[in-house]
Residue, then its C-alpha position, 0 to 999 in steps of 0.5 A: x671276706x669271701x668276695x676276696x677269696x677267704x675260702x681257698x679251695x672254693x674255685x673262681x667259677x664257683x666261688x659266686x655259688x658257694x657264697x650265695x648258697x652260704x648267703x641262703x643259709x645265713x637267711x634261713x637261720x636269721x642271721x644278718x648279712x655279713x656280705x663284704x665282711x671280714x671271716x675273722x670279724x664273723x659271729x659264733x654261728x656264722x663260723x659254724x656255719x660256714x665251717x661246718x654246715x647246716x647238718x652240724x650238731x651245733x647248729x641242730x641243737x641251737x636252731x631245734x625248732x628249724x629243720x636243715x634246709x633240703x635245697x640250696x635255694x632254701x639254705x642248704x650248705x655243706x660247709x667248707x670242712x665237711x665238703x673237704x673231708x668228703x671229697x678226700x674220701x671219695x676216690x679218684x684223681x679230683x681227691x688228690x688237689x686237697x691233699x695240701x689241705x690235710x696233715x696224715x701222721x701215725x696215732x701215737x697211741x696204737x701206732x697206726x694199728x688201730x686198736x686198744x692195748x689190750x686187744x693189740x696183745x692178744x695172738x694166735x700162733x704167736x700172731x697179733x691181729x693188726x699183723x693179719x690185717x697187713x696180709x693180703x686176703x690170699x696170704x691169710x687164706x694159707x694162714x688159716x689152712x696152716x692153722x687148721x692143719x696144725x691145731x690139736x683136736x680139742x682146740x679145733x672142737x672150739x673153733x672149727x665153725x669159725x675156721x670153716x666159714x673164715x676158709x669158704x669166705x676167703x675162698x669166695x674173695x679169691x674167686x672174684x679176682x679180689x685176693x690182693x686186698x689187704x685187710x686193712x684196705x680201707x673201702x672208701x679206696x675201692x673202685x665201683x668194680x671191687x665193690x661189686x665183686x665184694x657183695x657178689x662173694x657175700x651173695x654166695x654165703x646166703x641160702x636164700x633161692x629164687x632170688x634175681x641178681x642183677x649187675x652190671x658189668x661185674x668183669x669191670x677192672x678183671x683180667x681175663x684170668x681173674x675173669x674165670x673165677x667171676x664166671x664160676x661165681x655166677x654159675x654158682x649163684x644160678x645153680x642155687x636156683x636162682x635168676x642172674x642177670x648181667x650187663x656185659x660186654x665181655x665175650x668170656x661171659x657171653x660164651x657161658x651165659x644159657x640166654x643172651x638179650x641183643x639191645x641196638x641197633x645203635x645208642x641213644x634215640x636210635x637204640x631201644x630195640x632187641x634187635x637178637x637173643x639166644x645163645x652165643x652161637x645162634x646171636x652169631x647167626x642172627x643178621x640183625x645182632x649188631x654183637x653177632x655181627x662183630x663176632x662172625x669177624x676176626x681181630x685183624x693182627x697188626x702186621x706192623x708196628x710203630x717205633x716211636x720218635x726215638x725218644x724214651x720214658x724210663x722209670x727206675x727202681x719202681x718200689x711204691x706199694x707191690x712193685x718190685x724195684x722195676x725198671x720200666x721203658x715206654x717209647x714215645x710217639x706210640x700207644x702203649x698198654x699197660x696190662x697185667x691180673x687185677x692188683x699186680x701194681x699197673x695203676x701205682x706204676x702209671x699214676x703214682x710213679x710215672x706222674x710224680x705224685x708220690x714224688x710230691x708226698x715224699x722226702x728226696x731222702x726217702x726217695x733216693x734213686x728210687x722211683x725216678x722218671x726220666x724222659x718226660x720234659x720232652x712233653x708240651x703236657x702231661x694229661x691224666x684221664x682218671x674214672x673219678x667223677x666229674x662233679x657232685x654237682x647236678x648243675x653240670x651237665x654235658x654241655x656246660x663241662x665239654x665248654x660248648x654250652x658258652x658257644x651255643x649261648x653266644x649264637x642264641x644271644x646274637x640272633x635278631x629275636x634275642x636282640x629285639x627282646x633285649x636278650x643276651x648270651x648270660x640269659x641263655x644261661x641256667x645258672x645265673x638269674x635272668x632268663x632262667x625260672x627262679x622257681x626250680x633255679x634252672x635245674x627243670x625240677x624241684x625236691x619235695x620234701x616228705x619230712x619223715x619220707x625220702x626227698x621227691x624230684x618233680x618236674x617244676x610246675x611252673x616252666x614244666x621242666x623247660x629250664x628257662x622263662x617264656x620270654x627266653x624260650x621264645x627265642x629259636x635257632x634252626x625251630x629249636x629254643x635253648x631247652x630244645x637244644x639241651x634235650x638234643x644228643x650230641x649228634x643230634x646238635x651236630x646237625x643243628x650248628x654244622x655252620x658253627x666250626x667251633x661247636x661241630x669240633x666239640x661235637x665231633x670228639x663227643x661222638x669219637x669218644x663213643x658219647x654220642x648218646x648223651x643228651x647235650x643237659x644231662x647232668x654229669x653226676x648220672x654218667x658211669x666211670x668210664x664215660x666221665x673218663x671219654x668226656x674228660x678226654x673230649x674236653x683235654x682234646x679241644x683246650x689241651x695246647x702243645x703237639x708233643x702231650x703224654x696222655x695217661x689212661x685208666x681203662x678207657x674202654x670200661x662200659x663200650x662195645x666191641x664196636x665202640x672199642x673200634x671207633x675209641x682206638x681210631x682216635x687214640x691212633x689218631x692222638x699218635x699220629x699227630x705226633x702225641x703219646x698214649x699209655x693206658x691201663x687196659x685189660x681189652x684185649x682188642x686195646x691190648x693187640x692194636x698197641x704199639x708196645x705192651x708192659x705187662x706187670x705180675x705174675x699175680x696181684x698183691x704181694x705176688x705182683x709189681x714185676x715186670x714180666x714183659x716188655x714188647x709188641x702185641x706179636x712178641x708177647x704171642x709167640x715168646x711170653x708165657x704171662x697170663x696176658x699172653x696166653x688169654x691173646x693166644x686164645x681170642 
């Protein structure tokens, strides 16, 4: 039965959800209860439903006259092979824990090239399309000049429209850092940056003026080198006559922006202001600008450098994806960066080689001594930090995943009131029945539904958006009630529960990992990448267990301010200290010059990366290296 784990995937602490929410379903649709029973002894549209969902075609044409339910209260349910094929979809490291649920092989009918047999025979220059799509966007960029040069005029009369506009649209893709992609680069595997940079390249082919462009932080994933071609992008675009609009913290881009609009003084409640504007030079000038500020110093270089515990991480004969067949050493008990231009192989080399994981997908035969790892069963742990999202869940929220949400609901169900009232910690809980309002389930708001409109999120008109029953609410600690606390950010609580040692370490690392914003019940599917990737470190920090642990990082400092970067590198440092060992994939150069060692890989991206172009201190690479990441340190 599902009580006894039918559904393998479903996790313990939210097996109950997932059955009641399946229960809620088989209600709506007049099913009867199959609680306790057997899946195998399940009816027809029991099975499809579980397997399948409410949005199935089977269920829509049996039940015409029922529309799917909108809300899980109501009967809404995904269904158990619809939630795996999207979360297989969807990228990041949460994807990888179903990969046993799945089989890939070949098609034998195209072999994998995706076509029909007619159209895989057709060639250009002896060349098949499904060839082409194997090339990286740079490669087939030189493709296509070499076709046009060499065309005899009457055939170039037919095409040359076709070559022109193929020529411009490479050339944009080129431009925006993103010329190692491949044709057949599936877009579900693109991170939010690539994506972003995708639909600027396509902004450009418009003729269309007096358009506002708004992004935010298009430089998200770039290199500076690659950083170069953005900026040429965005001038185009405002020299069409339009108005371009950029959230970023990119010094590179603030150097070329005509105005800058300074938001502090600091993040959440305590921001809000403008607190400086103009041109870089006036922003530098201007007291209150908390940019400015930062810019009048300098980066202090590093007079010395940490030399590790002795021991060594040594990767060998790396040839996964674009790398090169590389050797490569990371000391231990020091902060390494791993650098180098957009898809020159950084994130294989750290998350595919150095954790296993492509080890677990493939043969030791096909192995061979290639990709091999040695030096890592000196770690108590091995923590990846990845900017995959967190859940798709609105349920969770801050509190509830950083784990002190259990801590704050014991001491609300100790005090005296609570007592008195019968009350205890679980009905401090939004999540189960009790002293939450049964009306919105405890999410402070219900979904409307406008039939042929988009769904409408209101405030819950019957606990106006306070989560919990009166009874519950009239229970405070310190004058705050449980909704109280929710609306508090992290520093803000931190002042609340001083007297509560294992609430004020949560707390602490909240606001070290620069989320000292985030409001204590907001849910964890509003925040960006980045801030999943501290919040995930803030949570390993307080249940990881072992004083030797290897932490791995992908671009942590995404979305952070030069001086939130500051504060960042103080508890990476801190993590070193205390005898652990840190490696990130950076592009910061603030990262990238506070570290220990740097291994930069290129020299470019796609089939022009996965070397290994140097190995060494921040200090090394600024005299001796002539890589692109050396010349950009040389710079700032």
């Amino acid at each position: 039965s599902l009580e006894d784990g039918a559904v393998d995937y479903w996790d313990a602490n939210y097996r109950d959800y997932q059955i009641a929410s399946l229960y809620h379903a088989f209600k709506y649709y007049g099913l009867p209860s199959v609680e306790g029973v057997p899946v195998k002894d399940y009816s027809r549209y029991h099975k499809v439903l579980l397997l399948y969902g409410v949005e199935s075609e089977e269920i829509k044409q049996s039940f015409p006259e029922l529309l799917p339910p909108k809300t899980v209260a109501s009967g809404r349910f995904e269904g158990i092979y619809t939630t795996l094929w999207r979360r297989m979809s969807e990228r990041g490291g949460d994807a990888k824990k179903y990969n046993r649920y799945f089989y890939l092989d070949l098609c034998p009918e195209c072999n994998g090239e995706r076509l029909n047999s007619l159209s895989r025979k057709v060639t250009v220059e002896d060349v098949r399309l499904p060839q082409l799509s194997l090339l990286s966007l740079d490669k087939l960029l030189e493709w296509v000049k070499q076709l046009d040069a060499g065309m005899l005029t009457t055939h170039r009369e037919l095409v040359e429209s076709y070559l022109e506009d193929l020529t411009t649209k490479l050339d944009r893709i080129k431009r925006v850092g993103l010329g190692y992609l491949t044709l057949d680069r599936q877009t579900i595997t693109l991170s939010g940056g690539e994506l972003q940079r995708i639909k600027l390249a396509a902004a450009l082919a418009s003729d269309l003026t007096g358009i506002i462009y708004i992004m935010d932080e298009p430089t998200i994933g770039l290199h500076p080198q690659d950083t170069e071609g953005m900026i040429h992008i965005l001038k185009q675009l405002r020299d069409k006559e339009n108005t371009v609009i950029v959230i970023e913290h990119d010094t590179d881009v603030m150097e070329v922006a005509d105005y800058i609009v300074d938001i502090g003084p600091g993040s959440g409640k305590q921001g809000g202001e403008i607190v400086g504007s103009g041109s870089l030079k006036e922003l530098m000038l201007q007291a209150s600008s908390v940019t400015g500020t930062y810019l009048r110093r300098k980066d202090q270089h590093r007079d010395a450098y940490r030399k590790g515990n002795g021991d060594v991480i040594q990767i060998h004969r790396a040839n996964l994806n674009n790398l090169q067949d590389i050797d490569v050493s990371f000391p231990c008990g020091c902060l390494t960066t791993v650098t180098g231009v957009s898809g020159s192989g950084k994130s294989t080399l750290i998350f595919e080689v150095l954790t296993g994981e492509e080890e677990k997908q493939s043969s030791t035969d096909d192995l061979g001594q290639k990709n091999r790892v040695s030096g890592i069963d000196v770690f108590d742990q091995i923590i990846t930090i990845e900017q995959a999202a967190i859940s798709r869940m609105k349920r969770s929220n801050v509190a509830t995943y950083s784990d002190v949400y259990s801590e704050i609901r014991t001491i609300f169900g100790g005090l005296r009131e609570a007592k008195a009232k019968g009350l205890t910690a679980k009905h401090f809980s939004f999540n189960t029945k009790g002293g939450r309002c049964e009306n919105c389930e405890g999410l402070g708001s219900v979904t409307n539904n406008m039939l042929f409109f988009a769904d409408v999120e209101v405030t819950c008109p019957i606990c106006g958006g306070k989560r919990f029953n009166e009874e519950v609410l009239a229970v405070t600690y310190q004058g705050y009630n449980i909704n109280d606390i929710l609306n508090l950010n992290a520093r803000e609580a931190l002042e609340v529960f001083r007297k509560s040692t294992k609430i004020t370490s949560i707390l602490s690392l909240l606001i070290e990992v620069g989320l000292d914003y985030l409001e204590l019940g907001q849910s964890v599917t509003t925040i960006s990448g980045g801030e999943s990737q501290r919040l995930k470190l803030a949570k390993e920090l307080v249940s990881s267990t072992g004083k030797r642990n290897l932490y791995l990082m992908d671009e942590p400092t995404t979305g952070l301010h030069p001086i939130d970067v500051e504060h960042f590198l103080v508890l990476l440092n801190r993590l070193v200290e205390a005898g652990n060992t840190v490696i990130v994939v950076e592009h910061n150069q603030q990262v990238i010059k506070a570290s220990d060692w740097i291994v930069d890989l290129g020299p470019g991206g796609g089939d022009q990366g996965g070397n290994l172009v140097f190995e060494g201190t921040p200090e090394e690479m600024m005299k001796n290296s002539r890589t692109a990441t050396a010349e950009y340190l040389r710079q700032s």
